[in-house]
The first five atom37 places (N, CA, C, CB, O) and aatype in JSON, in Angstrom:
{
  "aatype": [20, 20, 20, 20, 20, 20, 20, 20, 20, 20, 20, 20, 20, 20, 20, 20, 20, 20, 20, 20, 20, 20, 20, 20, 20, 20, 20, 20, 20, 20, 20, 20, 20, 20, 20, 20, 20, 20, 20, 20, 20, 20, 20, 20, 20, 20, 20, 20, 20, 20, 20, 20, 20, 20, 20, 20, 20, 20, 20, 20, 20, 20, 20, 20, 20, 20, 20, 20, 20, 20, 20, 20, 20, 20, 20, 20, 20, 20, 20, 20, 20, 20, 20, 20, 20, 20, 20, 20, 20, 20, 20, 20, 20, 20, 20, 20, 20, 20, 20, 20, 20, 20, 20, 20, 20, 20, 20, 20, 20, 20, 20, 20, 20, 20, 20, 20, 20, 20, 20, 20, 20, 20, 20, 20, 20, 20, 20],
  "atom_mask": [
    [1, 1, 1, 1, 1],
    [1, 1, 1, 1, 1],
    [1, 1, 1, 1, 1],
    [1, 1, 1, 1, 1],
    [1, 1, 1, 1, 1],
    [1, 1, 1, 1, 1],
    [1, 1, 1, 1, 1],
    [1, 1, 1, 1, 1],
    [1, 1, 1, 1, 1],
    [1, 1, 1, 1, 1],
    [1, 1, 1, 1, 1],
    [1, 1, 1, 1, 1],
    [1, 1, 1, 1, 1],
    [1, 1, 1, 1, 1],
    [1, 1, 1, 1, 1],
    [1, 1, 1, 1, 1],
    [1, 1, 1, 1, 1],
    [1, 1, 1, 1, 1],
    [1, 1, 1, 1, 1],
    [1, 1, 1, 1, 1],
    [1, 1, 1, 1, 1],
    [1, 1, 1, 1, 1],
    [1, 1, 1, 1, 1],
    [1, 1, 1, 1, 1],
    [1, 1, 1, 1, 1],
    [1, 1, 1, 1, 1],
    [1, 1, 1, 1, 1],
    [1, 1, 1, 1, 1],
    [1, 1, 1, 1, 1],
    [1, 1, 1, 1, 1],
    [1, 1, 1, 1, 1],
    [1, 1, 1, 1, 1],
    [1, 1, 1, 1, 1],
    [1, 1, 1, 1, 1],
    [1, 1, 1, 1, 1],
    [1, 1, 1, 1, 1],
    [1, 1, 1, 1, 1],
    [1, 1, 1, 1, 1],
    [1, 1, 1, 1, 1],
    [1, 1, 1, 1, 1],
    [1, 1, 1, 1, 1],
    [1, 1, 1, 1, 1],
    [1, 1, 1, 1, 1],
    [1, 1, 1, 1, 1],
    [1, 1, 1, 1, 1],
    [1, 1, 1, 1, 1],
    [1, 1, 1, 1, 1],
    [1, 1, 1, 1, 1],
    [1, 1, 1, 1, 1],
    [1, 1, 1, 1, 1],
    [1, 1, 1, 1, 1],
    [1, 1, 1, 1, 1],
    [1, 1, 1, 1, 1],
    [1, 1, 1, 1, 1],
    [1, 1, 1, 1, 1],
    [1, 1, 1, 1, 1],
    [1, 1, 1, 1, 1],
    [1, 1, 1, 1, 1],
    [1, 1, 1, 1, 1],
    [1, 1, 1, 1, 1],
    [1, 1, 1, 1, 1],
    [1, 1, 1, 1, 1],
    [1, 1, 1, 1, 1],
    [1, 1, 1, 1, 1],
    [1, 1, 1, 1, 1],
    [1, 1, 1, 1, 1],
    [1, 1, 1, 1, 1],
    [1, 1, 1, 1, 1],
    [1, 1, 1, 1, 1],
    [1, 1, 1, 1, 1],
    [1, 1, 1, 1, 1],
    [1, 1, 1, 1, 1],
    [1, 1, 1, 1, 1],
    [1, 1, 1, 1, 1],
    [1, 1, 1, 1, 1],
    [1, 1, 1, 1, 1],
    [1, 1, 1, 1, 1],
    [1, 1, 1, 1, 1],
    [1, 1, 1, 1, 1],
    [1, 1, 1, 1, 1],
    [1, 1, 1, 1, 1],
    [1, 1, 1, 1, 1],
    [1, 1, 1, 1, 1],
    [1, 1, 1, 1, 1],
    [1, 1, 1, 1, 1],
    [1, 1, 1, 1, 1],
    [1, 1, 1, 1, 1],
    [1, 1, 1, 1, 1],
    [1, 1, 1, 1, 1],
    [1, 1, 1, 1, 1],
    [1, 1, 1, 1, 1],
    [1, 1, 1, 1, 1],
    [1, 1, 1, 1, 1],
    [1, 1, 1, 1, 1],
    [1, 1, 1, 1, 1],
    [1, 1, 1, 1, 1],
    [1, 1, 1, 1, 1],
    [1, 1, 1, 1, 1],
    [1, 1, 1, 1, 1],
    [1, 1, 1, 1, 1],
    [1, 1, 1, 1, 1],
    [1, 1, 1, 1, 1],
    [1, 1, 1, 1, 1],
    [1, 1, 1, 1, 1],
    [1, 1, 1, 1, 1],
    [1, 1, 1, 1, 1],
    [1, 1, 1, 1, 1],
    [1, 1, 1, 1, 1],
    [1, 1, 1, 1, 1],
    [1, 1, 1, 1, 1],
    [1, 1, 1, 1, 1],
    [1, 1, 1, 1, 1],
    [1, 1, 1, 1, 1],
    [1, 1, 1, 1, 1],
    [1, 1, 1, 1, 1],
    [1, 1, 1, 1, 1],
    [1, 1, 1, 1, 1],
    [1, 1, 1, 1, 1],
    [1, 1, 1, 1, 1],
    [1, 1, 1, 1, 1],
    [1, 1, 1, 1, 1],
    [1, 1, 1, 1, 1],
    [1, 1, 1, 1, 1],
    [1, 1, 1, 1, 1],
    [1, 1, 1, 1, 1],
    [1, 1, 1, 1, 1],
    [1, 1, 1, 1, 1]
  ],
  "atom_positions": [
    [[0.85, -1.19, 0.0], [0.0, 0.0, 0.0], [0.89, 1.24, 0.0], [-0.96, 0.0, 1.23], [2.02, 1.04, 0.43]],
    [[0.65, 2.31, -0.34], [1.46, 3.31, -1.03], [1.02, 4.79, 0.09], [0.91, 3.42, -2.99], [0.0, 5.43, 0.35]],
    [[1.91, 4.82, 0.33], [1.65, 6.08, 1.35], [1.32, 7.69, 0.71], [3.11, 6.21, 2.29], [1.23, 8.76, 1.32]],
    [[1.19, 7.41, -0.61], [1.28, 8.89, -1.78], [-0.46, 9.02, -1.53], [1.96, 8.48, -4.09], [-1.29, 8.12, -1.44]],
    [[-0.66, 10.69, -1.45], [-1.81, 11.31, -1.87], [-1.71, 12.48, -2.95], [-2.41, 11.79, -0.7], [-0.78, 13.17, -3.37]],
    [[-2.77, 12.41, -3.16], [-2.74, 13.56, -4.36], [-3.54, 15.09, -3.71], [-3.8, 12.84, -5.96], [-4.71, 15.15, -3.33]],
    [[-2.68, 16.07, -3.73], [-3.38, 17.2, -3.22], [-3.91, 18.0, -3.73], [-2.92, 17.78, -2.69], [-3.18, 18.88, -4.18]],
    [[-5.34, 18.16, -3.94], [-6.1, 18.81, -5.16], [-7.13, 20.07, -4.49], [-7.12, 17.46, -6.05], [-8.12, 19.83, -3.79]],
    [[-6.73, 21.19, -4.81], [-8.02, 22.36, -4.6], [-8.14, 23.42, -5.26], [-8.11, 22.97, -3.41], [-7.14, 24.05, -5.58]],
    [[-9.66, 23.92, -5.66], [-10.4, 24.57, -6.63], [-9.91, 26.28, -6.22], [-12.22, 24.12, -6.47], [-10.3, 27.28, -6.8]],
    [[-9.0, 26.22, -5.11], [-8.91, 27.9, -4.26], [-6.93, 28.22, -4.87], [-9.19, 27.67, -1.53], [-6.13, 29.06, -4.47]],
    [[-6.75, 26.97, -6.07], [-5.54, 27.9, -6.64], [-5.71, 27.02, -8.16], [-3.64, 27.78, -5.6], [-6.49, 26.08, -8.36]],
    [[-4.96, 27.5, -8.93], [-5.47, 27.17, -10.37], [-5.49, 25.67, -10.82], [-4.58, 27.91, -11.39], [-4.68, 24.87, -10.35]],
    [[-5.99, 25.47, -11.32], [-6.07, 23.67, -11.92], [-4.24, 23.41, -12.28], [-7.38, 23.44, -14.01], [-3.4, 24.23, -11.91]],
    [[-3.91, 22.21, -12.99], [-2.97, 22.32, -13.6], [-3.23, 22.71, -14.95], [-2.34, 21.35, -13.46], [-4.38, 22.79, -15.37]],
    [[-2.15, 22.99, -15.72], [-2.29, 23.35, -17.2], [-1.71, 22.12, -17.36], [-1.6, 24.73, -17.93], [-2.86, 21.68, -17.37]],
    [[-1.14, 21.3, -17.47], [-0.47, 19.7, -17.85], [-1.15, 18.94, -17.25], [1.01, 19.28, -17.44], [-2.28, 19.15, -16.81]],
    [[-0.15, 17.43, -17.13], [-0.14, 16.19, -16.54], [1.02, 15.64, -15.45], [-0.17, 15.4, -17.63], [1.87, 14.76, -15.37]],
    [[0.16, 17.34, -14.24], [0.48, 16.94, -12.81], [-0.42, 17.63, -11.99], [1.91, 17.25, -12.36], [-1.5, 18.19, -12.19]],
    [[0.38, 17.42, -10.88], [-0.77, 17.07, -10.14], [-0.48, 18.75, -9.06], [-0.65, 15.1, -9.24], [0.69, 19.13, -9.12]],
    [[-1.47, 19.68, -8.14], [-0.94, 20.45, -7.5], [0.08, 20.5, -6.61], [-1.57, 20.74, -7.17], [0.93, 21.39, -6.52]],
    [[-0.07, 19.13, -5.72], [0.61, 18.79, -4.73], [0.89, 16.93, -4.72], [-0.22, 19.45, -3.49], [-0.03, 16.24, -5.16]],
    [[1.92, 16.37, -4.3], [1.67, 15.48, -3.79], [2.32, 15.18, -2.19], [1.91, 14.71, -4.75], [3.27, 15.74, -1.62]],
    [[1.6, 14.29, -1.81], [2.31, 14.11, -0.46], [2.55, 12.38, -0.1], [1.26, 14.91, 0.79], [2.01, 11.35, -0.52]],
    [[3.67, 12.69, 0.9], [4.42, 11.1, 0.7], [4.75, 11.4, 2.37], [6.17, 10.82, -0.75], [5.64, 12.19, 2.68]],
    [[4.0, 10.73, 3.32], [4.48, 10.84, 4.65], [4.23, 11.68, 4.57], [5.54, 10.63, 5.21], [3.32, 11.84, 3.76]],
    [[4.76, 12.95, 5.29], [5.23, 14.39, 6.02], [5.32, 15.3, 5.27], [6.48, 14.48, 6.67], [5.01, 16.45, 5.57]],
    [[5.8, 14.9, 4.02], [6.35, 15.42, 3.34], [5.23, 15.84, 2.19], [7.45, 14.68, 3.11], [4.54, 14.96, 1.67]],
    [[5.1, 17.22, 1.82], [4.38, 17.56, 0.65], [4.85, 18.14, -0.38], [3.52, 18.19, 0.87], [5.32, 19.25, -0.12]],
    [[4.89, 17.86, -1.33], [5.87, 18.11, -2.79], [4.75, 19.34, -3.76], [6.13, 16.08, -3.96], [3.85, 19.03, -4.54]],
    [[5.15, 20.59, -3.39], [3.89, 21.11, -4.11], [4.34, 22.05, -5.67], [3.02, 22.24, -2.85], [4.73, 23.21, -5.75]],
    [[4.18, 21.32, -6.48], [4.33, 21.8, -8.17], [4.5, 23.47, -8.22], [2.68, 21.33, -9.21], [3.94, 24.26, -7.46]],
    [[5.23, 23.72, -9.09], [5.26, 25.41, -9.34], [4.29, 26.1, -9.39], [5.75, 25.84, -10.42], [3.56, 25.53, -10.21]],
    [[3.84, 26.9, -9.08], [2.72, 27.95, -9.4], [3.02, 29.04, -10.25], [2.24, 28.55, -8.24], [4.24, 29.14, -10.39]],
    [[2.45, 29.81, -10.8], [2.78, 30.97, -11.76], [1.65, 31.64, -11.21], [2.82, 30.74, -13.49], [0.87, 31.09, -10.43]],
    [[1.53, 33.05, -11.66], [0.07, 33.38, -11.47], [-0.63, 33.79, -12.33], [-0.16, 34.15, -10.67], [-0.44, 34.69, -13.15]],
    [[-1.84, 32.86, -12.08], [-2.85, 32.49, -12.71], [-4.31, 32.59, -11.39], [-2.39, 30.92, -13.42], [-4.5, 32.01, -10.32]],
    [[-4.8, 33.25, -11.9], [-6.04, 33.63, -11.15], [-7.01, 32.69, -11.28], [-6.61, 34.87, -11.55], [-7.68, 32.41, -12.28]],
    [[-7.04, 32.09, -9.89], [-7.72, 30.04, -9.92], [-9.2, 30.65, -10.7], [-8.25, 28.83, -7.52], [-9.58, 30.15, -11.76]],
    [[-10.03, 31.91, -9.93], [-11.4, 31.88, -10.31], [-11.29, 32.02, -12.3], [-12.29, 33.4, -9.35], [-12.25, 31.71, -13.01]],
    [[-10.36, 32.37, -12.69], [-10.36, 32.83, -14.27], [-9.32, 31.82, -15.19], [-9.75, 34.59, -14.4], [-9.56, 31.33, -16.29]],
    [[-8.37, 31.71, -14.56], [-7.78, 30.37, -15.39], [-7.31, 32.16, -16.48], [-9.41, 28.48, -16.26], [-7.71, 32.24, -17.64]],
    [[-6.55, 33.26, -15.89], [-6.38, 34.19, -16.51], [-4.81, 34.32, -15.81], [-7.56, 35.28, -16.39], [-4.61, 33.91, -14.67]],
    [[-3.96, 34.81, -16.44], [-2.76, 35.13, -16.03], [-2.53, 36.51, -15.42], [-2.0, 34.94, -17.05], [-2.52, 37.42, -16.25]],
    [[-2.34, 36.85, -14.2], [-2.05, 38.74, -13.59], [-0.8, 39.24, -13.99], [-1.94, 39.03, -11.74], [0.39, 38.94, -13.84]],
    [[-1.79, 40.51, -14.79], [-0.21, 40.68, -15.48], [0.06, 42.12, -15.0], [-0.09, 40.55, -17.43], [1.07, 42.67, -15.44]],
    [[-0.98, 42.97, -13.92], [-0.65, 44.11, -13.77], [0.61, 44.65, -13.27], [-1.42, 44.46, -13.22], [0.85, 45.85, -13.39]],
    [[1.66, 43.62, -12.57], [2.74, 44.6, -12.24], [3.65, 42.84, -11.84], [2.29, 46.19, -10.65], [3.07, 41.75, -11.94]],
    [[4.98, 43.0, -11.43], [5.67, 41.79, -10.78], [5.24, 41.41, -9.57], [6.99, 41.95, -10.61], [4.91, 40.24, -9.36]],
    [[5.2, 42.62, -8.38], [4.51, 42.29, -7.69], [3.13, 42.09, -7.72], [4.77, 42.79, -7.09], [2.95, 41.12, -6.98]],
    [[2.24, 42.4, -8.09], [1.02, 41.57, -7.83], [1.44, 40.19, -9.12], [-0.71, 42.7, -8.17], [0.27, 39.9, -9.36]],
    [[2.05, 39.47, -9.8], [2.44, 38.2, -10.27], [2.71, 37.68, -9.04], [3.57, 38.12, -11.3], [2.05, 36.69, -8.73]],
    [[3.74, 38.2, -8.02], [4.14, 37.41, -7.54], [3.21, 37.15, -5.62], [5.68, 37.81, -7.82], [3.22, 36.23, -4.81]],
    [[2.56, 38.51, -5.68], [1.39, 38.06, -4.74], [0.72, 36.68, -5.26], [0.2, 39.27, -4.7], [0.77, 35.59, -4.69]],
    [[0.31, 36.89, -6.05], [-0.9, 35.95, -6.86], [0.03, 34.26, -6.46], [-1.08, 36.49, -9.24], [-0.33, 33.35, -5.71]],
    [[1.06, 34.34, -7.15], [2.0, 32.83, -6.84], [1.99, 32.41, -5.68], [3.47, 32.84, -7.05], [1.23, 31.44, -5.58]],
    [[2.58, 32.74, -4.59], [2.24, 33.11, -3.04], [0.81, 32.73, -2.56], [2.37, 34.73, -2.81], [0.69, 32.04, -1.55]],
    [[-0.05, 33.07, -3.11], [-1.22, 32.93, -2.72], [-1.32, 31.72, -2.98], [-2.13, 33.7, -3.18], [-1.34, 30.87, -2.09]],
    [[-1.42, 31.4, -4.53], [-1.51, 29.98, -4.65], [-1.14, 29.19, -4.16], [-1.29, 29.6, -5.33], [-1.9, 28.25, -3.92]],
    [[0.01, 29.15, -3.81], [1.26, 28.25, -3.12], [0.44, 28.08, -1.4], [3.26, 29.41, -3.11], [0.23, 26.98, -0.89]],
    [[0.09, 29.35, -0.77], [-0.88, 29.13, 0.63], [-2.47, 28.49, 0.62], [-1.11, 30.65, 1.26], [-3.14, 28.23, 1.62]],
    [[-2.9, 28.29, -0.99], [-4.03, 27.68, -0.86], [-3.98, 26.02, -1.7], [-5.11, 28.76, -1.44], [-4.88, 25.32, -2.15]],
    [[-3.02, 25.9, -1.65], [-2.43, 24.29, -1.99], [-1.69, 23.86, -0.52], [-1.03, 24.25, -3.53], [-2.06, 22.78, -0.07]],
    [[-0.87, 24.47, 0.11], [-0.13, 24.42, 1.3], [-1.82, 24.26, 2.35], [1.13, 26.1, 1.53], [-1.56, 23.51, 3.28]],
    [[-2.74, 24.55, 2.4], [-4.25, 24.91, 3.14], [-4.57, 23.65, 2.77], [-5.4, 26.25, 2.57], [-4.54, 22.89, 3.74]],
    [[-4.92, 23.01, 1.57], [-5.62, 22.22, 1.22], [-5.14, 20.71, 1.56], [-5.8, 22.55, 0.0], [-5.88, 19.73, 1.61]],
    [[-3.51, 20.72, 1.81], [-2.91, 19.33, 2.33], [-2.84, 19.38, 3.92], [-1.31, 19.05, 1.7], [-2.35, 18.43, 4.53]],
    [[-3.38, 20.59, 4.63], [-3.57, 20.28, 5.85], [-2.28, 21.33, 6.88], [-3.43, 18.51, 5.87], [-2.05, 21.33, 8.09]],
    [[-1.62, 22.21, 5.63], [-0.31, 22.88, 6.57], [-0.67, 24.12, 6.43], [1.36, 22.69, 6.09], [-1.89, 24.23, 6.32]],
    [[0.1, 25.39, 6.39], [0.33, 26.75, 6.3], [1.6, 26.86, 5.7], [0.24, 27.46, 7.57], [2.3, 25.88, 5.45]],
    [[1.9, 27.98, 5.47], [3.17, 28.64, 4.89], [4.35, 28.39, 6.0], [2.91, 30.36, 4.59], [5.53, 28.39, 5.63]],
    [[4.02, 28.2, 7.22], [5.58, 27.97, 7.8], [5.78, 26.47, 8.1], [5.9, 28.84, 9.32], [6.5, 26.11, 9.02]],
    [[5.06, 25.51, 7.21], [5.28, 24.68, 7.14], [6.47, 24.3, 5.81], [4.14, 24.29, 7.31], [7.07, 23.23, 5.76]],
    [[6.62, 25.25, 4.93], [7.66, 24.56, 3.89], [8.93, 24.76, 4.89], [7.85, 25.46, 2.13], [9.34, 25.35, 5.89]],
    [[9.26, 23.8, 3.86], [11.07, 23.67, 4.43], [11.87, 23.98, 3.46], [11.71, 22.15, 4.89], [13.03, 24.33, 3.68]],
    [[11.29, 23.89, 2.09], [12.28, 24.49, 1.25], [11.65, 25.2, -0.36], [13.4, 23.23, 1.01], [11.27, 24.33, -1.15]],
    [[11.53, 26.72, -0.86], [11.47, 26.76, -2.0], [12.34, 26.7, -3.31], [11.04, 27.43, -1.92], [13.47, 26.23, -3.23]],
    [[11.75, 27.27, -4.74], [12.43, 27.41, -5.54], [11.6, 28.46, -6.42], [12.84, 26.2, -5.99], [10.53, 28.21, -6.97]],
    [[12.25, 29.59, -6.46], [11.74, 30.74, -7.09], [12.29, 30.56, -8.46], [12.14, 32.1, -6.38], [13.51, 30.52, -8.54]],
    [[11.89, 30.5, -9.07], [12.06, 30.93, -11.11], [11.6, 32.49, -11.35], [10.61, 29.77, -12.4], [10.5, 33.01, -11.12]],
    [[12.99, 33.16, -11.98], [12.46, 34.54, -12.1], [13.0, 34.59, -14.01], [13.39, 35.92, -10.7], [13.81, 33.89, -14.62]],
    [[12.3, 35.5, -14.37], [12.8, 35.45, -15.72], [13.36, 36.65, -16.09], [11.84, 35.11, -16.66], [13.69, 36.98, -17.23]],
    [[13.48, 37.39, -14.9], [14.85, 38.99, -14.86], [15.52, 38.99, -13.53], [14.04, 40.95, -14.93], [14.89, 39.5, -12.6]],
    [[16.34, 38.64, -13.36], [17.08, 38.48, -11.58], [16.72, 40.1, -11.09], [19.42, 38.1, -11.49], [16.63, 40.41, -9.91]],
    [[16.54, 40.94, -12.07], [16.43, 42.55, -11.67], [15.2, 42.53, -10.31], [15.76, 43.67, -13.34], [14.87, 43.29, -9.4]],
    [[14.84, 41.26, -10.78], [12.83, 41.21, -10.19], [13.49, 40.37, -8.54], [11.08, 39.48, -11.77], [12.66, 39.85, -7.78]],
    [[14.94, 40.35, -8.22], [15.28, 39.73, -6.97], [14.69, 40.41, -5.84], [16.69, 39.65, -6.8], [14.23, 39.71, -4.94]],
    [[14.63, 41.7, -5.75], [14.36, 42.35, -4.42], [13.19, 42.12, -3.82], [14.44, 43.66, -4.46], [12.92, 41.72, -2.69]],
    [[12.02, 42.65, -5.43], [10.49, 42.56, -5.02], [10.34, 41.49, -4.72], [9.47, 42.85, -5.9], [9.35, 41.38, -4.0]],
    [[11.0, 40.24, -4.98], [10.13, 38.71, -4.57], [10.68, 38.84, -3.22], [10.57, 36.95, -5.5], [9.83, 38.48, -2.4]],
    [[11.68, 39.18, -2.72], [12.44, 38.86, -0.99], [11.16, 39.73, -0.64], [14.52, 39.65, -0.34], [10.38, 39.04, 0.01]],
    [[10.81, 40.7, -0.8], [10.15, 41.97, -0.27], [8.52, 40.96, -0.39], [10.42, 43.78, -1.5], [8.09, 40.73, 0.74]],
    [[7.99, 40.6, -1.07], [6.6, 39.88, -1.52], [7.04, 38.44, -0.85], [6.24, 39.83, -3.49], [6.08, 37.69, -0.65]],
    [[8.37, 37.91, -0.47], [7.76, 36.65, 0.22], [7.98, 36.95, 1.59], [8.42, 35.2, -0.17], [7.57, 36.05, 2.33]],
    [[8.65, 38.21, 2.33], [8.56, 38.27, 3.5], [7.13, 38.98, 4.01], [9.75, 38.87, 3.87], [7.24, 39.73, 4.98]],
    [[5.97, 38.82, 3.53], [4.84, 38.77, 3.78], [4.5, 37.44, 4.1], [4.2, 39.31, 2.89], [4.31, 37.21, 5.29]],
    [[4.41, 36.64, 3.41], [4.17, 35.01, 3.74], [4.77, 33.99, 4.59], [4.34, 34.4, 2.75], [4.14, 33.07, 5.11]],
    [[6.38, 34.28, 4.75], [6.99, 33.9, 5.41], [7.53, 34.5, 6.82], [7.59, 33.64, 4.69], [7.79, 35.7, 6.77]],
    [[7.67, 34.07, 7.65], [8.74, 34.99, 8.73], [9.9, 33.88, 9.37], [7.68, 35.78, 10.31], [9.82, 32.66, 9.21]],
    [[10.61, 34.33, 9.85], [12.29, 33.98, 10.56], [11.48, 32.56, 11.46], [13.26, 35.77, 12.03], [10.53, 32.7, 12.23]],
    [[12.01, 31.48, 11.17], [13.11, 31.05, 10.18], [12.42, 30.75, 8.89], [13.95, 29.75, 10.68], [11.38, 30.11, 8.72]],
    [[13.28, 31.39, 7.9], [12.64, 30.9, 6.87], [12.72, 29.45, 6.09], [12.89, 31.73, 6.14], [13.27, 28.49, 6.63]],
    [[12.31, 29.39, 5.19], [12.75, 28.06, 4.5], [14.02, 28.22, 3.96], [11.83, 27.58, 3.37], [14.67, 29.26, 4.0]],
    [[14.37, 27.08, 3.4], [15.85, 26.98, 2.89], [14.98, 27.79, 1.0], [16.82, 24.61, 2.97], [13.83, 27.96, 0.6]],
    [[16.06, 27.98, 0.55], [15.63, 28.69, -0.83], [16.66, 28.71, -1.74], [15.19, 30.15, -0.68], [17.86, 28.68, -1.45]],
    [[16.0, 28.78, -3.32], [16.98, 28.97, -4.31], [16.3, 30.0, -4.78], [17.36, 27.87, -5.28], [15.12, 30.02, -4.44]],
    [[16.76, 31.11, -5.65], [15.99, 32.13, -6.65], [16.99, 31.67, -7.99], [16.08, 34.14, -6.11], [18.17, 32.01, -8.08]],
    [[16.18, 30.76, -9.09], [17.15, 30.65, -10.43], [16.52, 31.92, -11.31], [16.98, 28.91, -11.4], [15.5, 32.56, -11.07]],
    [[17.36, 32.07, -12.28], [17.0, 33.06, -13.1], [17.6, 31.93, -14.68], [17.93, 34.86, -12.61], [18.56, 31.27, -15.07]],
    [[15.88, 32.46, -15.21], [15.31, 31.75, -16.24], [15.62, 32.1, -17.71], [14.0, 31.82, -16.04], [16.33, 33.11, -17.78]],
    [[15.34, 31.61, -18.81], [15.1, 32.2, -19.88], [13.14, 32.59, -20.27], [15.9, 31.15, -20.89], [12.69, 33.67, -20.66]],
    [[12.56, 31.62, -20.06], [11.19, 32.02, -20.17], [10.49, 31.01, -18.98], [10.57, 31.8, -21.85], [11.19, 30.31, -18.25]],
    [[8.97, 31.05, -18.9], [8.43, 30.56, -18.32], [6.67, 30.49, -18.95], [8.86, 31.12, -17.17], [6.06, 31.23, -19.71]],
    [[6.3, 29.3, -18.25], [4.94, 28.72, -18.86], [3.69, 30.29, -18.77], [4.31, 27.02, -17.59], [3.55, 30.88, -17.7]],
    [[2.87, 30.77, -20.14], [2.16, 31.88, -20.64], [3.01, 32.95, -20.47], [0.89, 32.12, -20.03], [2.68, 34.13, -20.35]],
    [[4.13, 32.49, -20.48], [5.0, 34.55, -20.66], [4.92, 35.18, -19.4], [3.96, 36.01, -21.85], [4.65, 36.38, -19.42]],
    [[5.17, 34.45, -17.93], [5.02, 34.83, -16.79], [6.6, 35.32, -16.29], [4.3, 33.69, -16.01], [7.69, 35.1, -16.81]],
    [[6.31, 35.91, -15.35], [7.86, 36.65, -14.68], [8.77, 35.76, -13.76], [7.51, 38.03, -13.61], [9.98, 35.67, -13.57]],
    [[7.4, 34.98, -13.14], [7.74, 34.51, -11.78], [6.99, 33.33, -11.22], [7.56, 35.58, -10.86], [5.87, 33.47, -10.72]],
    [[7.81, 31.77, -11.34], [7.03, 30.38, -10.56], [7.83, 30.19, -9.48], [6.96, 28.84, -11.44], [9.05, 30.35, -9.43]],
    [[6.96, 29.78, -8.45], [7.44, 29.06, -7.25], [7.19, 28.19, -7.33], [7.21, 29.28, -6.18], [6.11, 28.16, -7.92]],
    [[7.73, 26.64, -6.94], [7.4, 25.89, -6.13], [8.07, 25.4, -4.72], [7.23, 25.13, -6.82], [9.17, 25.86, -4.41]],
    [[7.32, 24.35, -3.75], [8.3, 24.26, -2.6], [8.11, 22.85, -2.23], [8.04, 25.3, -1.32], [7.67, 22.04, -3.06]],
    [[8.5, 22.42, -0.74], [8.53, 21.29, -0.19], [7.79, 21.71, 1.63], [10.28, 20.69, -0.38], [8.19, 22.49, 2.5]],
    [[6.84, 20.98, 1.58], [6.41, 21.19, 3.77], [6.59, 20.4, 4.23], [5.0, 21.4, 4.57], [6.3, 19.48, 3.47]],
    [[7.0, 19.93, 5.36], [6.89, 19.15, 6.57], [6.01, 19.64, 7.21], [7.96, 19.02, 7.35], [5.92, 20.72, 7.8]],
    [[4.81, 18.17, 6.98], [3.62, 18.36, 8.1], [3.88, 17.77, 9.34], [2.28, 17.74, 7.68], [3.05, 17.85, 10.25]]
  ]
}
């Protein structure tokens, strides 16, 4: 018997492929990149970086909600930016979500990203 669940909710965007939002294995929850995409519209926010990267964030806390944790449950992200210029506003936009200690983190800097977006997260929680 297989200790894997699949973590699925209607309060951050579907997938656009063939995966899944979250999965979880034990403790551990593996939650897929987010971009932002506005779950009620299946529409991409394109008014500024920061609100992209509110919107990601959000998603990321209503997939992190739906397997049973919060935001200070990750232990580790991975920011995709597609201008490193955009480094400050994401530290500045994830220290809203996060506080001391934070997760462990990477910020890569991209060539493009899925609908012409600025900015995907994904991460890892210990429940």
């Amino acid at each position: 018997m297989s200790n894997k669940s699949i973590i699925s909710t209607d309060k951050a965007p579907a997938a656009i492929g063939p995966y899944s939002q979250a999965v979880k294995v034990g403790n551990l929850v593996f939650l897929s990149g987010q971009i932002p995409l506005d779950p009620a519209t299946m529409e991409v926010v394109r008014d500024s970086f920061e609100a992209q990267a509110v919107r990601v964030f959000e998603n990321l806390k209503a997939v992190a909600e739906a397997a049973g944790g919060t935001m200070s449950d990750f232990v580790k992200i991975n920011i995709f930016l597609t201008d490193l210029a955009n480094f400050a506003s994401v530290n500045e936009v994830m220290q809203r979500y996060f506080s001391a200690p934070y997760p462990a983190r990477a910020a890569i800097g991209v060539k493009e990203l899925p609908k012409g977006v600025d900015v995907e997260v994904e991460g890892v929680m210990s429940l």
